[in-house]
C-alpha positions in Angstrom: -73.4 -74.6 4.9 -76.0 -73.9 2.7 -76.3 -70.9 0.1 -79.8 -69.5 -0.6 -80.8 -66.7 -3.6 -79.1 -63.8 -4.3 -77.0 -65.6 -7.5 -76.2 -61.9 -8.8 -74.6 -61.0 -5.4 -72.9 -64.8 -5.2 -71.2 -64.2 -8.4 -69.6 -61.1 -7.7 -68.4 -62.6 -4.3 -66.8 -65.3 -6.2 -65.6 -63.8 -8.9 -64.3 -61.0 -7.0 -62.3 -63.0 -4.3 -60.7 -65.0 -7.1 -59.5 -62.0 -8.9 -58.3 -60.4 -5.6 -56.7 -64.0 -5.1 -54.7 -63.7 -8.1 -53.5 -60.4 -6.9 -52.5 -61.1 -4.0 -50.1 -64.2 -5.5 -49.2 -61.6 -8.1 -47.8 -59.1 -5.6 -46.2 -61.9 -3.5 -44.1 -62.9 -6.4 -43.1 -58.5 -6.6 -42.0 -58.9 -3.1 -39.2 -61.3 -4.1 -39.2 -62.4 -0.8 -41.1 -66.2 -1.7 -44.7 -66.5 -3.2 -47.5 -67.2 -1.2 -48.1 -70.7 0.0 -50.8 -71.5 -2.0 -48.9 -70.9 -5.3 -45.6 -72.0 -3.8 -45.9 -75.5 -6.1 -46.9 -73.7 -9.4 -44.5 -71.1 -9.1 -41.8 -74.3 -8.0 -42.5 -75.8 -11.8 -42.3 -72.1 -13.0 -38.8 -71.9 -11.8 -37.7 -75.6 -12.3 -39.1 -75.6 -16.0 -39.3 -72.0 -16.7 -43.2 -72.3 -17.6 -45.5 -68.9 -17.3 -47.3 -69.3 -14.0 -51.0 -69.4 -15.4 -49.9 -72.9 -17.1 -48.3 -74.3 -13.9 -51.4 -73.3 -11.9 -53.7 -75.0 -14.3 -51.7 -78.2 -14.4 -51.5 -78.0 -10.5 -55.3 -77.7 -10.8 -55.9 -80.7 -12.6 -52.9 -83.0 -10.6 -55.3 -81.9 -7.1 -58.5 -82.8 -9.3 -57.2 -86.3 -9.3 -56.5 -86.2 -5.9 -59.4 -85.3 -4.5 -61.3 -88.7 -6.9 -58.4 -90.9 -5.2 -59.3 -89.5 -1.7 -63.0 -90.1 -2.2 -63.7 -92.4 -5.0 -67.3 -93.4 -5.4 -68.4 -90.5 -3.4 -66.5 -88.0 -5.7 -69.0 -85.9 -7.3 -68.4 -85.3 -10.5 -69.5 -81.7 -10.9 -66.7 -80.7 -9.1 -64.8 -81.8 -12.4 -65.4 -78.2 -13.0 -62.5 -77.1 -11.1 -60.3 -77.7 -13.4 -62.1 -74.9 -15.9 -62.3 -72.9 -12.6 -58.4 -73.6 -12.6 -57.8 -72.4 -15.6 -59.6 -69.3 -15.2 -57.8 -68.6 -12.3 -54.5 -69.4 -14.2 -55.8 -66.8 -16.5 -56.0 -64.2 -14.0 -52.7 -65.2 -12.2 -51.2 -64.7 -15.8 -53.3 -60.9 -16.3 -52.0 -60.3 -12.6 -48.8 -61.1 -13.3 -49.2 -58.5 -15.9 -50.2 -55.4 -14.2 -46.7 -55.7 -11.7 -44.6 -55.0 -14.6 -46.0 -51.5 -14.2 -44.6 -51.0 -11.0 -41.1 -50.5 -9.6 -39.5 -53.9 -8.3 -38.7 -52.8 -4.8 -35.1 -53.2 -3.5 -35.6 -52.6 0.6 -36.1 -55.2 2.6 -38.6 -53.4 4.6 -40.4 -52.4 2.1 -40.3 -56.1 0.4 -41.7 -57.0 3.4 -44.5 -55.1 4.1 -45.6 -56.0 0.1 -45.5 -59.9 1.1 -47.6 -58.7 4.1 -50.3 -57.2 2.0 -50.1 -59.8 -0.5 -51.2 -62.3 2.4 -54.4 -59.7 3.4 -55.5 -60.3 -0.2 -55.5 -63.9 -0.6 -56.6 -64.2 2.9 -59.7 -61.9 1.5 -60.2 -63.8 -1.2 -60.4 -66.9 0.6 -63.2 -65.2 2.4 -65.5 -63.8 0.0 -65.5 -66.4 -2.9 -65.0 -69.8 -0.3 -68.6 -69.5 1.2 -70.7 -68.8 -2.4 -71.2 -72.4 -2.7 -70.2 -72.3 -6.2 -67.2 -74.2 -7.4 -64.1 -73.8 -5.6 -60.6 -73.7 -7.0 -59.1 -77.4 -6.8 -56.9 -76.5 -4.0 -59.9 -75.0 -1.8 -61.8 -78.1 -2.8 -59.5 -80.4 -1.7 -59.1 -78.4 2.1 -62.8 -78.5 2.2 -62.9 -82.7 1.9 -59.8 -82.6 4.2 -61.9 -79.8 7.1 -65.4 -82.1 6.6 -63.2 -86.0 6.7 -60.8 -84.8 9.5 -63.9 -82.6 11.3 -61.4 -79.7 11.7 -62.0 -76.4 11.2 -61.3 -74.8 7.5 -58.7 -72.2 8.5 -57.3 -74.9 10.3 -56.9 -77.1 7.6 -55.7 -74.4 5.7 -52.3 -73.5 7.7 -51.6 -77.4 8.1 -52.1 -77.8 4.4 -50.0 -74.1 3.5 -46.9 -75.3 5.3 -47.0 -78.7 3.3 -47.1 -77.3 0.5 -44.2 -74.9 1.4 -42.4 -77.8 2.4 -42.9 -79.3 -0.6 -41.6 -76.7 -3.0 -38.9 -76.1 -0.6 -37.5 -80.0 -0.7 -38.3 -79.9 -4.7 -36.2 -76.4 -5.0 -33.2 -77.9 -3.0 -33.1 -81.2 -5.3 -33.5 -79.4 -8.9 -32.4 -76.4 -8.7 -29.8 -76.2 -5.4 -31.8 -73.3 -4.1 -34.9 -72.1 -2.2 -36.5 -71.1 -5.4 -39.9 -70.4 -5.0 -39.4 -70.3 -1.2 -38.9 -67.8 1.0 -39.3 -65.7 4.5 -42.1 -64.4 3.0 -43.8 -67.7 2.2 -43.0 -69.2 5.4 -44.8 -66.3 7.2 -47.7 -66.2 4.6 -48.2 -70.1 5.3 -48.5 -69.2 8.9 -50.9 -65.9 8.7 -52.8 -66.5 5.1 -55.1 -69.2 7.7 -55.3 -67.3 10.5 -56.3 -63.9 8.7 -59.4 -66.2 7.1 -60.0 -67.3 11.0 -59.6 -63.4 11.8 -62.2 -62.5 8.7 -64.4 -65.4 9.5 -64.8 -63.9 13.2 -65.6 -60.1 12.7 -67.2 -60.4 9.3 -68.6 -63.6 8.6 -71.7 -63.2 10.0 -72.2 -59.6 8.2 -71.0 -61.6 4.9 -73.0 -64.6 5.4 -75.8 -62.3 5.9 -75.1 -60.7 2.8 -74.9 -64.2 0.3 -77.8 -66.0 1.9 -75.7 -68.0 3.8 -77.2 -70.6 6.2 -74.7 -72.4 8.2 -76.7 -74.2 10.5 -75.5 -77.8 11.5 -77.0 -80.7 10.6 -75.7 -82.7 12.9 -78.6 -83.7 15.8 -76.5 -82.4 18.5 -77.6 -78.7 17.9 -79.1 -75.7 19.8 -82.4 -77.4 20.4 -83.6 -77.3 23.6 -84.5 -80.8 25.3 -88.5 -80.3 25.6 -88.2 -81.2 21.9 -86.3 -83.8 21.7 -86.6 -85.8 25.0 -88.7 -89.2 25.0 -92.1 -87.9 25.4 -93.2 -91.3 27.4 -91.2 -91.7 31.1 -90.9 -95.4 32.1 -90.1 -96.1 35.6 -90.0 -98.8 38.1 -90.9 -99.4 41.7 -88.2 -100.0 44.0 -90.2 -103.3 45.9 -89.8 -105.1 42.1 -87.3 -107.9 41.4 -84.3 -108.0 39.4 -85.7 -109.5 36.8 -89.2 -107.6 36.5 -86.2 -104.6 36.0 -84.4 -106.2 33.2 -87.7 -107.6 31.2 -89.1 -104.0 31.4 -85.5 -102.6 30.1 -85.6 -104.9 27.2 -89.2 -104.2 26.3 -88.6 -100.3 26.3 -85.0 -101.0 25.1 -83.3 -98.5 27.5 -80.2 -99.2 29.4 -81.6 -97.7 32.6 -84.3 -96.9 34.4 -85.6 -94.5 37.4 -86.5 -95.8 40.7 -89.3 -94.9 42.6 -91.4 -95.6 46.0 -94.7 -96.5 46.7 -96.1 -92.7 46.1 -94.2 -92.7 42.7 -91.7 -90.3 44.5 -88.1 -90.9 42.6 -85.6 -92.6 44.9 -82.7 -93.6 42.7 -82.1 -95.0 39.2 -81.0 -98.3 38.1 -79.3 -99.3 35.0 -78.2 -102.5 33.5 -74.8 -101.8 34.8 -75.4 -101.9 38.2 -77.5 -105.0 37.8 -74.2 -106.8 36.1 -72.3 -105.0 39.3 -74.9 -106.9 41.5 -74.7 -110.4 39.7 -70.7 -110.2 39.9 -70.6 -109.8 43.7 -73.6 -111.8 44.2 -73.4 -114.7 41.4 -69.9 -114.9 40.2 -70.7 -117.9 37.7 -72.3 -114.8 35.4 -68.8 -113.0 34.7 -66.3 -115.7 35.9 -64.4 -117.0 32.3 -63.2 -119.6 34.5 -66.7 -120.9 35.1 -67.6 -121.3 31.3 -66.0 -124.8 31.0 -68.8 -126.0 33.6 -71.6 -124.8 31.3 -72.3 -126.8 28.2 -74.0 -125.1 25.4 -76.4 -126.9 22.9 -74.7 -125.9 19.4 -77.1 -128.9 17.6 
């Protein structure tokens, strides 16, 4: 993925989808019905030391930080140090988030709890969306799913669910032994660890282009096995060999072109088969079993002087 120009419009994508981020955690802790999986561990020290949630999240910032330097060591780069000031920043705005709920009612339906944690999902799902793809620093948790998606060559959204319910594990296990309860855990984490990914896959499919478009977003591979077509990058030069030559004329011209086969062809030029080194072993097996037999190895005596 690369990012091109329009900075200005790159800024307010990130920027924006962090603050919606920290929203959306915001309103998943109103629901009261578990906070979103991607501030389950925060909100776990929150409960289990009674710390305000910005501090946890920055902590949890710089403890994934040094995870990501263990998991890559000399090829850690160490501009992404700046996620941990990204961290805190986002701590900041978890805490300002955290904030603006007091001004509204703490609901008491399930139903309507419910539908809350839903919506808080949409919102970090969206934020996921708009500020991932900037190419500016990411927040130490996305960093650490985007080495996991490029090492493991799965897809991000992928990466994302498998790591969501870990982490829910996690805080849920950590809960149980501190605190005797689900703490930080609930329905509502369990089904946001499950649809937070798949709403980014969701995004990704019916607006990533149009966004991508938007940021200057070129995510061409650049892996060799791409979308060109074969006229440019076939072997330009065709070696071939007639089918009257010997075994051996085959294997001289295979090793001087250093290709494993070749194409076969009559006394017009006209193709007739192709022949590869693995049909001449085939051949020499049937034919001369002294060439594969182990057995026969203790009649040949090597020079080693």
């Amino acid at each position: 993925m690369k990012t091109k120009g329009k900075i200005g419009i790159r800024l307010l994508f990130y920027f924006g989808g962090l603050i919606i981020m920290t929203l959306g955690v915001a309103i998943s802790v109103k629901s009261d019905l578990g906070v979103t999986p991607i501030s389950s561990i925060p909100y776990t020290m929150t409960v289990v030391t009674g710390m305000d949630l910005g501090i946890a999240t920055m902590i949890f910032s710089v403890f994934v930080v040094l995870l990501q330097i263990l998991l890559l060591r000399k090829q850690y780069k160490l501009i992404n140090l700046l996620q941990i000031p990204v961290g805190i920043l986002f701590g900041a705005f978890l805490t300002f988030g955290g904030e603006l709920m007091i001004f509204l009612p703490n609901p008491t339906n399930f139903t309507i709890k419910f539908i809350i944690m839903l919506i808080s999902t949409v919102f970090v799902a969206l934020g996921v969306f708009l500020y991932v793809p900037t190419g500016f620093i990411s927040l130490a948790p996305e960093g650490f799913l985007l080495i996991a998606s490029k090492i493991t060559k799965t897809k991000f959204s992928t990466v994302k669910v498998i790591c969501d319910v870990a982490m829910v594990i996690i805080s849920l296990v950590t809960c149980l032994i501190a605190i005797h309860s689900l703490g930080s855990v609930g329905i509502g984490t369990i089904v946001a660890a499950l649809l937070v990914g798949t709403e980014v896959k969701m995004m990704t499919k019916y607006w990533g282009k149009s966004r991508d478009k938007i940021l200057g977003v070129n995510n061409e591979s650049k892996s060799p096995v791409n979308n060109n077509p074969l006229i440019n990058i076939m072997e330009k030069d065709v070696y071939m060999i007639k089918s009257n030559e010997s075994i051996v004329e085959a294997l001289r011209m295979m090793n001087e072109k250093k290709v494993s086969g070749l194409p076969v062809v009559d006394q017009n030029e006209h193709l007739v088969g192709f022949i590869s080194d693995g049909d001449i072993i085939r051949h020499l097996s049937s034919e001369h079993s002294i060439f594969v037999n182990s057995d026969s190895f203790d009649k040949l005596k090597f020079n080693t002087a």
